[in-house]
N, CA, C and O atoms as a GROMACS GRO file, in nm:
protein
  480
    1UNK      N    1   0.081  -0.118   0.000
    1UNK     CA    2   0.000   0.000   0.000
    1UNK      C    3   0.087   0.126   0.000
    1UNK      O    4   0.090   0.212  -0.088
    2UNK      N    5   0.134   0.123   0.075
    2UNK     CA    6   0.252   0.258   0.094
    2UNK      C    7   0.352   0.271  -0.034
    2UNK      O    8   0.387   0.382  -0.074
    3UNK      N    9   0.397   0.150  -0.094
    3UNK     CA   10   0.516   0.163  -0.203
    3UNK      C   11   0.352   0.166  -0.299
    3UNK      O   12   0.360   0.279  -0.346
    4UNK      N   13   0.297   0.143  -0.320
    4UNK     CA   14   0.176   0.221  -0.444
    4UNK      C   15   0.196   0.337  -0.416
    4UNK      O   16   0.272   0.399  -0.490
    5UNK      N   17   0.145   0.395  -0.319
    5UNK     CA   18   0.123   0.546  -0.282
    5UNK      C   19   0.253   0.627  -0.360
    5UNK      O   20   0.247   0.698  -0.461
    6UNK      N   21   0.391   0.586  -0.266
    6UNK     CA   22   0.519   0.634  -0.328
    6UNK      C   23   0.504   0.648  -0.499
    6UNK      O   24   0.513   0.742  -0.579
    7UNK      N   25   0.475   0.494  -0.507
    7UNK     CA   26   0.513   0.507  -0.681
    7UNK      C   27   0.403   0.631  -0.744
    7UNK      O   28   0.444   0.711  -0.827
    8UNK      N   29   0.278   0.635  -0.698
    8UNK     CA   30   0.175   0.760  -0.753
    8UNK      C   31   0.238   0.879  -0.708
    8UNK      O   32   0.258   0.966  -0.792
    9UNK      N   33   0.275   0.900  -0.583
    9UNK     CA   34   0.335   1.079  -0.594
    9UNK      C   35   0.472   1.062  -0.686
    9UNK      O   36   0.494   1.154  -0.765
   10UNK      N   37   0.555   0.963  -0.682
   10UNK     CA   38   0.695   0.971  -0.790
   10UNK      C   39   0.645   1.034  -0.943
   10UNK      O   40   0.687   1.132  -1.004
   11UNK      N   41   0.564   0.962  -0.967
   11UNK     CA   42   0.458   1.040  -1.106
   11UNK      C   43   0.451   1.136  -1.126
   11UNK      O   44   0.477   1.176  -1.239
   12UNK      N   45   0.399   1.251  -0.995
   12UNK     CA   46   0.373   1.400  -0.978
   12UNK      C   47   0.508   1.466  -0.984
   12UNK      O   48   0.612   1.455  -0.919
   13UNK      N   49   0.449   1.570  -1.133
   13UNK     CA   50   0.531   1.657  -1.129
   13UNK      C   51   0.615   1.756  -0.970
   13UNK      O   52   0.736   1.776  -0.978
   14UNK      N   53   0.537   1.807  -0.841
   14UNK     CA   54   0.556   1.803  -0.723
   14UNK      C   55   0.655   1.745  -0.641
   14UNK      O   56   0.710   1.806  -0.550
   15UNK      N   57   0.680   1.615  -0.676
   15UNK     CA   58   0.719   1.523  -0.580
   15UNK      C   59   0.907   1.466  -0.691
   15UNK      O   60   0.984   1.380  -0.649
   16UNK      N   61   0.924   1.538  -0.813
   16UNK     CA   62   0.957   1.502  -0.892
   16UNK      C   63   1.156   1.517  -0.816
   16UNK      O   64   1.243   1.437  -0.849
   17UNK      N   65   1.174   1.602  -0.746
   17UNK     CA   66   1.318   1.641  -0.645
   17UNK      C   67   1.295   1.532  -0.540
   17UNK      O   68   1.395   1.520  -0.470
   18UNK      N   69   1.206   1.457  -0.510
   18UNK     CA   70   1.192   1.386  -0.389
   18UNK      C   71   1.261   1.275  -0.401
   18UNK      O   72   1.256   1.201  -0.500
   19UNK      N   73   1.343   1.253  -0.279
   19UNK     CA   74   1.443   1.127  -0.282
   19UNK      C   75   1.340   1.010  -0.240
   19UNK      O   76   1.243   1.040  -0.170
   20UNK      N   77   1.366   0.840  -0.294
   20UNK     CA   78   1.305   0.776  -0.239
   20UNK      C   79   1.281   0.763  -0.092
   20UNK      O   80   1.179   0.704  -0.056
   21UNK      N   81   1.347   0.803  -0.020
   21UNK     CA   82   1.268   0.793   0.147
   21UNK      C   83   1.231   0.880   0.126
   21UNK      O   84   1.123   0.846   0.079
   22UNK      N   85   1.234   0.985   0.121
   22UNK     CA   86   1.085   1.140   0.120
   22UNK      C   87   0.972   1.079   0.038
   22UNK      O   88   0.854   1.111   0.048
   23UNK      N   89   1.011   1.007  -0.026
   23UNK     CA   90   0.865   0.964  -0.092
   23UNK      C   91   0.813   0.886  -0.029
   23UNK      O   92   0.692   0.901  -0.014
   24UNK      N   93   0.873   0.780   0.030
   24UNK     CA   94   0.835   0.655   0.130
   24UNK      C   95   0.765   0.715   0.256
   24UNK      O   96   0.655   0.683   0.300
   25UNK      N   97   0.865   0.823   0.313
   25UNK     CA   98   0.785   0.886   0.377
   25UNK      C   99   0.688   0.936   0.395
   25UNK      O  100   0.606   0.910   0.483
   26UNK      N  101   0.682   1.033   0.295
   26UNK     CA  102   0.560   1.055   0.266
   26UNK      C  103   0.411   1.013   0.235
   26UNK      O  104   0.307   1.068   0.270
   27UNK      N  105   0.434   0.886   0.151
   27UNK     CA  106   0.361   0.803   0.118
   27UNK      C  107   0.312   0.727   0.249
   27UNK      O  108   0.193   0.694   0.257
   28UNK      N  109   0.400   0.698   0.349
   28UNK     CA  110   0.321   0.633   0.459
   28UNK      C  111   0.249   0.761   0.564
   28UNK      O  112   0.150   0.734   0.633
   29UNK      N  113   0.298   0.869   0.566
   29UNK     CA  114   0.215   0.940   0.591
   29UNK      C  115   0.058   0.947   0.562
   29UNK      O  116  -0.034   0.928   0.641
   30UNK      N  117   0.056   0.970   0.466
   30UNK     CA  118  -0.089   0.995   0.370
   30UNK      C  119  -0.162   0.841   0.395
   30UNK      O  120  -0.275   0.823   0.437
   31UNK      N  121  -0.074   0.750   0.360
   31UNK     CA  122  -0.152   0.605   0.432
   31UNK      C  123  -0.202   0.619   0.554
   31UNK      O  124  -0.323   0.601   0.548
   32UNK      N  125  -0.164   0.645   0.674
   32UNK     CA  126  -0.192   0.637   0.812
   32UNK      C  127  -0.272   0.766   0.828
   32UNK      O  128  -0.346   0.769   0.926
   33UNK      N  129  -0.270   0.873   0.750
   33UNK     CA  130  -0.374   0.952   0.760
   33UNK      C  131  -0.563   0.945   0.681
   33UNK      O  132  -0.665   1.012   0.697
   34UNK      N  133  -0.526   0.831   0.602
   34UNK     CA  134  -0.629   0.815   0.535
   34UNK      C  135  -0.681   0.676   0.592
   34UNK      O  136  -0.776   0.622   0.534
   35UNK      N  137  -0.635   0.628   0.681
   35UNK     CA  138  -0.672   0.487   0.766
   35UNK      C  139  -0.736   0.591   0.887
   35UNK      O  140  -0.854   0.579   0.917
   36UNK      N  141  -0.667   0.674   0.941
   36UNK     CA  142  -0.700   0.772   1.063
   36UNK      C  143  -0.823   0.824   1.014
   36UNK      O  144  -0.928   0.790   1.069
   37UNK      N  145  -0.822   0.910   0.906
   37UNK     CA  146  -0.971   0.927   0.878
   37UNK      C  147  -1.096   0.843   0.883
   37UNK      O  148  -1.199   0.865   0.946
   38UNK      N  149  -1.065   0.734   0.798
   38UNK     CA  150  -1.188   0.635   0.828
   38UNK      C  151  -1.190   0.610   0.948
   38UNK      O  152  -1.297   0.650   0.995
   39UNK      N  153  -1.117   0.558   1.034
   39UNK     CA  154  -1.124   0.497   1.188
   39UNK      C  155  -1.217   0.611   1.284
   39UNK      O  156  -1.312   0.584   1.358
   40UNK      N  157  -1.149   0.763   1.250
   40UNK     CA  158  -1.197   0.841   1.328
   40UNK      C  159  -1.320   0.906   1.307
   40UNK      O  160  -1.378   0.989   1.377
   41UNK      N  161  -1.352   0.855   1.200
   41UNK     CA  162  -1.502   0.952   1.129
   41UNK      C  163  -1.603   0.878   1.186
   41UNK      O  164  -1.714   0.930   1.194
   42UNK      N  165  -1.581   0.736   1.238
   42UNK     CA  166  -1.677   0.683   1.310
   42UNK      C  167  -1.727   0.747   1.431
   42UNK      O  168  -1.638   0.757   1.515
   43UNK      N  169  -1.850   0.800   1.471
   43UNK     CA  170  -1.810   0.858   1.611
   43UNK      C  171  -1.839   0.790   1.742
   43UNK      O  172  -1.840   0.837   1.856
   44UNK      N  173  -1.866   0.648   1.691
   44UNK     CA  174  -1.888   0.561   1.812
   44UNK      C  175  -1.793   0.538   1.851
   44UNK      O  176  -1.780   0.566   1.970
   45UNK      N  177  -1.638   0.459   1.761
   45UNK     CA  178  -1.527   0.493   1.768
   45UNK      C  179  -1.451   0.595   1.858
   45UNK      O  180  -1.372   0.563   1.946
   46UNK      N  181  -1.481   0.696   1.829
   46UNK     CA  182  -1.436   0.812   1.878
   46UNK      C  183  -1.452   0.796   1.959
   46UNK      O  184  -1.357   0.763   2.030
   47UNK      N  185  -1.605   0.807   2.023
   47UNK     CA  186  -1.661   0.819   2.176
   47UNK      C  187  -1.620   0.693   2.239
   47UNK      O  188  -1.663   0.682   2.354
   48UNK      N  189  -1.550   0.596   2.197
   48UNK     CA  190  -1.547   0.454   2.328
   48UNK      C  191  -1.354   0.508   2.372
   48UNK      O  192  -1.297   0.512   2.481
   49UNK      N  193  -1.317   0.532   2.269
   49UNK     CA  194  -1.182   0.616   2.249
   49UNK      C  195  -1.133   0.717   2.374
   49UNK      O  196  -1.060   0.703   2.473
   50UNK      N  197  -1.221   0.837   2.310
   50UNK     CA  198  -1.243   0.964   2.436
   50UNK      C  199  -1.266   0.893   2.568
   50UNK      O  200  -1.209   0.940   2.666
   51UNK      N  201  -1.348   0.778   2.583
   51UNK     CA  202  -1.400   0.737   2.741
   51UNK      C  203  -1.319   0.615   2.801
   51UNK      O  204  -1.336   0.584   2.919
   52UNK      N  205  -1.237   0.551   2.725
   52UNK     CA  206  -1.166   0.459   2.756
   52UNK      C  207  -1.074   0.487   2.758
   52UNK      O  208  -1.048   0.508   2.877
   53UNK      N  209  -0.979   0.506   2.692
   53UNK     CA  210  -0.831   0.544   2.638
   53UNK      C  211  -0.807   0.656   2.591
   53UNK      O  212  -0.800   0.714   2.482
   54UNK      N  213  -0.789   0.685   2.757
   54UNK     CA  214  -0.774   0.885   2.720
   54UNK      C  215  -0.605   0.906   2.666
   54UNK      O  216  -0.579   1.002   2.593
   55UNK      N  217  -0.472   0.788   2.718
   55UNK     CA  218  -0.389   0.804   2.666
   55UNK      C  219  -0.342   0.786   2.506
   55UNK      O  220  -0.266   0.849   2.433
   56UNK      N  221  -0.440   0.652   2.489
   56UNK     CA  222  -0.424   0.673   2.344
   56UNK      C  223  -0.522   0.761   2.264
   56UNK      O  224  -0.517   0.763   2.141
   57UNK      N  225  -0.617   0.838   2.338
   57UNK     CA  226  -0.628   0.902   2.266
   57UNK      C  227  -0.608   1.037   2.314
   57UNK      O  228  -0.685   1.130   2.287
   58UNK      N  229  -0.514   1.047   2.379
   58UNK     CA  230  -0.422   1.199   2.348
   58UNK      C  231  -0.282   1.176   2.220
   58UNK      O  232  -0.264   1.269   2.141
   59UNK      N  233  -0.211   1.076   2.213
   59UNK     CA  234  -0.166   1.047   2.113
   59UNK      C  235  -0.235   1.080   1.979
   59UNK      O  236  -0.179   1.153   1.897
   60UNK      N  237  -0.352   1.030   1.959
   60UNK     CA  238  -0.410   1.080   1.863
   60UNK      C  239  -0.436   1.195   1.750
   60UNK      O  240  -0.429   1.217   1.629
   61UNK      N  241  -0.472   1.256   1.883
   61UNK     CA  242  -0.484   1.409   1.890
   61UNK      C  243  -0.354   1.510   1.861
   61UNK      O  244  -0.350   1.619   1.804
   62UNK      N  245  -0.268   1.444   1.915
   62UNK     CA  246  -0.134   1.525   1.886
   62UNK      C  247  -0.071   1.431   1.732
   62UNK      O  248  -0.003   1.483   1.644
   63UNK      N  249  -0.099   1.340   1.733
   63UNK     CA  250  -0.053   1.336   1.605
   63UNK      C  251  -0.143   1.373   1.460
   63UNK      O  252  -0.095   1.377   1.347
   64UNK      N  253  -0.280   1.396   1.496
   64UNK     CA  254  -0.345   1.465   1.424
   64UNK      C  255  -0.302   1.574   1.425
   64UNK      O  256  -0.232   1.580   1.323
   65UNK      N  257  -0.296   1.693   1.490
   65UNK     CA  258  -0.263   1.808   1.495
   65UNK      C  259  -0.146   1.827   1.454
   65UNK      O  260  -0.119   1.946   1.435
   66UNK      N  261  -0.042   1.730   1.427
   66UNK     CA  262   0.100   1.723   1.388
   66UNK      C  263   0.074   1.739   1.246
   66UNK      O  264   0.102   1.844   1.188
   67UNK      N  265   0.017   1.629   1.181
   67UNK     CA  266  -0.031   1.553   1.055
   67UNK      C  267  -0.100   1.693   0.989
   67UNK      O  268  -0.061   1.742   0.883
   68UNK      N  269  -0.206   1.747   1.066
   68UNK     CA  270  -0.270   1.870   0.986
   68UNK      C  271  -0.184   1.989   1.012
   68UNK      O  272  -0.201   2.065   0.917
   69UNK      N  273  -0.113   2.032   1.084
   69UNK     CA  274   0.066   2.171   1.080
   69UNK      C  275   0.095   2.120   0.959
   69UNK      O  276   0.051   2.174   0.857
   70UNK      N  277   0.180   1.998   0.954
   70UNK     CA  278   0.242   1.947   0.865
   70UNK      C  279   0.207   2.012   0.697
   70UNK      O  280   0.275   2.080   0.620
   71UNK      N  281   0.036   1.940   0.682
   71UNK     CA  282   0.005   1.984   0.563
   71UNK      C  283  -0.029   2.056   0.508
   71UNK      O  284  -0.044   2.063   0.386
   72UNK      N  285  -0.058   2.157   0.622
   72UNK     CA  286  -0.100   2.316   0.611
   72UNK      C  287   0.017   2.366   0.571
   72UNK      O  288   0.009   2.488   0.567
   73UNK      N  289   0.121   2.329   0.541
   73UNK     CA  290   0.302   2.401   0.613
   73UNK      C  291   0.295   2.373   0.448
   73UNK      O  292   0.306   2.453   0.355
   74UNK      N  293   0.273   2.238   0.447
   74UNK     CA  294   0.317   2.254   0.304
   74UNK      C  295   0.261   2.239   0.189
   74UNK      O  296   0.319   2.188   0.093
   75UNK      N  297   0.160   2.275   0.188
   75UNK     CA  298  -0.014   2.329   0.124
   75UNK      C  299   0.043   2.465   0.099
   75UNK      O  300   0.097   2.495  -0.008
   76UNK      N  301   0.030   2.546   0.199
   76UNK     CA  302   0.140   2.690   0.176
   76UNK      C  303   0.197   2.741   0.084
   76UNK      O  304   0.169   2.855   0.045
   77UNK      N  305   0.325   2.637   0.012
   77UNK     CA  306   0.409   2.666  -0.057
   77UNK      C  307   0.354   2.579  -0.252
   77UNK      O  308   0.401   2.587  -0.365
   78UNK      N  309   0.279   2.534  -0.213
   78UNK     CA  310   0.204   2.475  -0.334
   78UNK      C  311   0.136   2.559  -0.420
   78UNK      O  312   0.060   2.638  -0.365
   79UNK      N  313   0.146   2.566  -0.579
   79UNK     CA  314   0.032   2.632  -0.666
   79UNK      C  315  -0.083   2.555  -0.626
   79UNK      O  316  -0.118   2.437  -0.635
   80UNK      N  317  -0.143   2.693  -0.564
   80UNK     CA  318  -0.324   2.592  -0.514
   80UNK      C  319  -0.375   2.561  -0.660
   80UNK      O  320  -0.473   2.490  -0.640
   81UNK      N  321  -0.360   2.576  -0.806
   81UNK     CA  322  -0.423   2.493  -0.875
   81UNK      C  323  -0.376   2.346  -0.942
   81UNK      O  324  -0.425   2.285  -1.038
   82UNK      N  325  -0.261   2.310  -0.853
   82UNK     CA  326  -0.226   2.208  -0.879
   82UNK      C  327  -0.296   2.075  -0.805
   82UNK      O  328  -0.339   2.077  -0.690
   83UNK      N  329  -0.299   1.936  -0.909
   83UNK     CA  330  -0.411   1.832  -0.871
   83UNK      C  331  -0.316   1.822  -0.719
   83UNK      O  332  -0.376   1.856  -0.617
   84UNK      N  333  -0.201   1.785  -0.708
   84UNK     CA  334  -0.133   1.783  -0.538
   84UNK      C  335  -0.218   1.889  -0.424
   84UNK      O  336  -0.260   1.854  -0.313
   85UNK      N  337  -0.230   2.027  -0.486
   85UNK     CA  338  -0.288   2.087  -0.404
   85UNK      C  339  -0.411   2.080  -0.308
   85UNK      O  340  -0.436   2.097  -0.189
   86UNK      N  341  -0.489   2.039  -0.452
   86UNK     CA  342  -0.668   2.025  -0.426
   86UNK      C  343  -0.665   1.877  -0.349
   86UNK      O  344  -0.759   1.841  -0.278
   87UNK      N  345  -0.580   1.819  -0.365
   87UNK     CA  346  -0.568   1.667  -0.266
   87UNK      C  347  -0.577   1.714  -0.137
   87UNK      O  348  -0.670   1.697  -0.058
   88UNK      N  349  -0.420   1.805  -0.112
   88UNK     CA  350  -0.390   1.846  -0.002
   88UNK      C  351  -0.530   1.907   0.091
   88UNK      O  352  -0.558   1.878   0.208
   89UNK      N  353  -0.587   1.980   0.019
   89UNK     CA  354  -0.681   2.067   0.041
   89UNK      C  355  -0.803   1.988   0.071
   89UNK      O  356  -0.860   2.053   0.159
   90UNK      N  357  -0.872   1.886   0.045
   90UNK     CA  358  -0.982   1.734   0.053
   90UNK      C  359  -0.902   1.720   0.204
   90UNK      O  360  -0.959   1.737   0.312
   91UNK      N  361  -0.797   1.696   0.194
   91UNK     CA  362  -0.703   1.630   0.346
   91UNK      C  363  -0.715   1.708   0.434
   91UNK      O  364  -0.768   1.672   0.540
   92UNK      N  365  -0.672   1.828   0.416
   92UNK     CA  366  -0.703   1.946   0.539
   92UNK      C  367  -0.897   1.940   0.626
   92UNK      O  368  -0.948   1.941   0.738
   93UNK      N  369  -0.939   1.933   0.468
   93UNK     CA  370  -1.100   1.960   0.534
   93UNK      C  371  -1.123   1.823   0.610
   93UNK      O  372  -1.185   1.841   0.715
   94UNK      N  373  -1.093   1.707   0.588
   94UNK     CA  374  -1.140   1.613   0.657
   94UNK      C  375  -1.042   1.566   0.755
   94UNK      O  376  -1.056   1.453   0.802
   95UNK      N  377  -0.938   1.647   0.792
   95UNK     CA  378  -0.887   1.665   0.904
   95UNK      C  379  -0.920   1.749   1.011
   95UNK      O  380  -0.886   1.733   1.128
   96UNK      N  381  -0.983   1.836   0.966
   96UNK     CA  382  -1.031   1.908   1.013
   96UNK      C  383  -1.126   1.922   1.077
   96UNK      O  384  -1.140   1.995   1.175
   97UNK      N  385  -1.229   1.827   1.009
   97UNK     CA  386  -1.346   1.800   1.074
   97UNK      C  387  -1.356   1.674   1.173
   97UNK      O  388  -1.441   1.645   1.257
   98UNK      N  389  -1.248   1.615   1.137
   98UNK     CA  390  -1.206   1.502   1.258
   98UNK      C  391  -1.164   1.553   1.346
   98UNK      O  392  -1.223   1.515   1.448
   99UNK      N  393  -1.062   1.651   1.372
   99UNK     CA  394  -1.074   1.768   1.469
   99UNK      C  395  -1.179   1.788   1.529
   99UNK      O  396  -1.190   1.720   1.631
  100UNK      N  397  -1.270   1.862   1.503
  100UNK     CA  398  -1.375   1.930   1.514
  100UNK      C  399  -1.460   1.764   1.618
  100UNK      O  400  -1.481   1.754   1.739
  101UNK      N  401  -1.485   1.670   1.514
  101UNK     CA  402  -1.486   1.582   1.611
  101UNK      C  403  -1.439   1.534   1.735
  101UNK      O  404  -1.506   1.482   1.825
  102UNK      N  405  -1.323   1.555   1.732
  102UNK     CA  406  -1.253   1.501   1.841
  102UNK      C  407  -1.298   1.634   1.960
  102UNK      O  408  -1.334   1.612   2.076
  103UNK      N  409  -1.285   1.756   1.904
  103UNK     CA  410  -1.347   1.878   2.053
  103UNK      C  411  -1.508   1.862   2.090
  103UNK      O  412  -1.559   1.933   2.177
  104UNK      N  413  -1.584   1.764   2.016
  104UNK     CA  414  -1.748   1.755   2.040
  104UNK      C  415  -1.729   1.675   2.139
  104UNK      O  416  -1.769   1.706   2.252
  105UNK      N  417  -1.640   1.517   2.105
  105UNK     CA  418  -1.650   1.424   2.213
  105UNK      C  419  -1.569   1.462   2.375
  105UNK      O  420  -1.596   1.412   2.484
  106UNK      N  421  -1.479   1.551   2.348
  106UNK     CA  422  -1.435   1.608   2.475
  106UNK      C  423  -1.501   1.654   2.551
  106UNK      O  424  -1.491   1.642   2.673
  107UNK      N  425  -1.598   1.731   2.476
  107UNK     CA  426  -1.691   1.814   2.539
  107UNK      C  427  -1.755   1.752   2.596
  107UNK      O  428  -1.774   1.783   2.713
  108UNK      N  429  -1.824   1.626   2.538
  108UNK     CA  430  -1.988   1.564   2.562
  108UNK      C  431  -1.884   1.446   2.657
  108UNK      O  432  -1.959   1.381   2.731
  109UNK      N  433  -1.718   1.398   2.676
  109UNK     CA  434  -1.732   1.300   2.775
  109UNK      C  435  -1.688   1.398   2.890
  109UNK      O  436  -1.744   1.363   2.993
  110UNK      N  437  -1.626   1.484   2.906
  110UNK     CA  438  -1.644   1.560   3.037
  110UNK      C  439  -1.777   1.623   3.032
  110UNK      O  440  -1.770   1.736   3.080
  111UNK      N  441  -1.890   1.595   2.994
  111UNK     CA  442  -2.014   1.664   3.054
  111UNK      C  443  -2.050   1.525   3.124
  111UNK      O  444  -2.106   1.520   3.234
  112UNK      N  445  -2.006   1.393   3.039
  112UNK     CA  446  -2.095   1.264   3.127
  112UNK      C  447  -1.986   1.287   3.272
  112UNK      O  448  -2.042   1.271   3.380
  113UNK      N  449  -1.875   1.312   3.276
  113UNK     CA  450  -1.781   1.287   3.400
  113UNK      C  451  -1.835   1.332   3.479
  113UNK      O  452  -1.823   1.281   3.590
  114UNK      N  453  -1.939   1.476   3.457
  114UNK     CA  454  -1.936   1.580   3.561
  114UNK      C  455  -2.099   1.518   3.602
  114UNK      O  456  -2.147   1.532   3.714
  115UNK      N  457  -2.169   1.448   3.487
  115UNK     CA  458  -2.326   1.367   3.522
  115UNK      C  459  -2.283   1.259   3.624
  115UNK      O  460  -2.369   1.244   3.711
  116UNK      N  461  -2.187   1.188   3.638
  116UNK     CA  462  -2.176   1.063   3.680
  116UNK      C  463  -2.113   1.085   3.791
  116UNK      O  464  -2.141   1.001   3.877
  117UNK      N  465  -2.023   1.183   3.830
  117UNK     CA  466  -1.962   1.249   3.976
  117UNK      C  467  -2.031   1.231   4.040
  117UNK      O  468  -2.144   1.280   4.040
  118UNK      N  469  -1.980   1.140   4.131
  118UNK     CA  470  -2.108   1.146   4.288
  118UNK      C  471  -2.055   1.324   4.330
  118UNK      O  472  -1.959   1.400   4.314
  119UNK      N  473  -2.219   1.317   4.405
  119UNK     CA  474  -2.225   1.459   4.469
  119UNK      C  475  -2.163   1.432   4.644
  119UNK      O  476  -2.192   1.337   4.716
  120UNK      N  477  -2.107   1.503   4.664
  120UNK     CA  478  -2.028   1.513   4.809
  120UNK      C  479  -2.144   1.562   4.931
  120UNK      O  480  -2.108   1.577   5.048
   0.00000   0.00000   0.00000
């Protein structure tokens, strides 16, 4: 999966200075971010996540927020009418909104913490 990926950005004019590990790299990037998307767009997922495994899912979170710097950083320096760009740009929004997900379930499992607190 990842050496597909590589071999499709090697194609792109973009990616055309990129040494094979920057591509490898890269390429497993975009893999584990497009596995992260599906996993996280679930929001049942999410929510057993947020309420169970608050460590792994602070990991998460910071590597989302890594993952979306990252492609914002270098979205930036891209002709936005290039097909790389408008990719980049699909990636941002649905990172984004997995974001956005991830601050709903924070919200809604510290509201159950504060329902379920015995009262003193």
């Amino acid at each position: 999966m990842i050496s597909d990926k590589a071999d499709f950005l090697r194609q792109m004019p973009d990616y055309k200075d990129y040494t094979v590990t920057q591509l490898n790299d890269l390429a497993a990037e975009e893999v584990v971010a497009g596995g992260m998307e599906l996993l996280l767009s679930d929001g049942k997922i999410v929510d057993e996540l947020a309420r169970t495994e608050r460590t792994v899912w602070k990991k998460i979170k910071d590597f989302l927020a890594k993952i979306l710097a990252d492609i914002k950083k270098y979205y930036s320096n891209l002709n936005q009418a290039s097909k790389t760009a408008q990719v980049l740009k699909e990636t941002m929004d649905s990172l984004d909104d997995i974001e956005q997900l991830f601050y709903e379930v924070v919200r809604e499992a510290g509201n159950l913490a504060q329902i379920r607190r015995p009262v003193a």
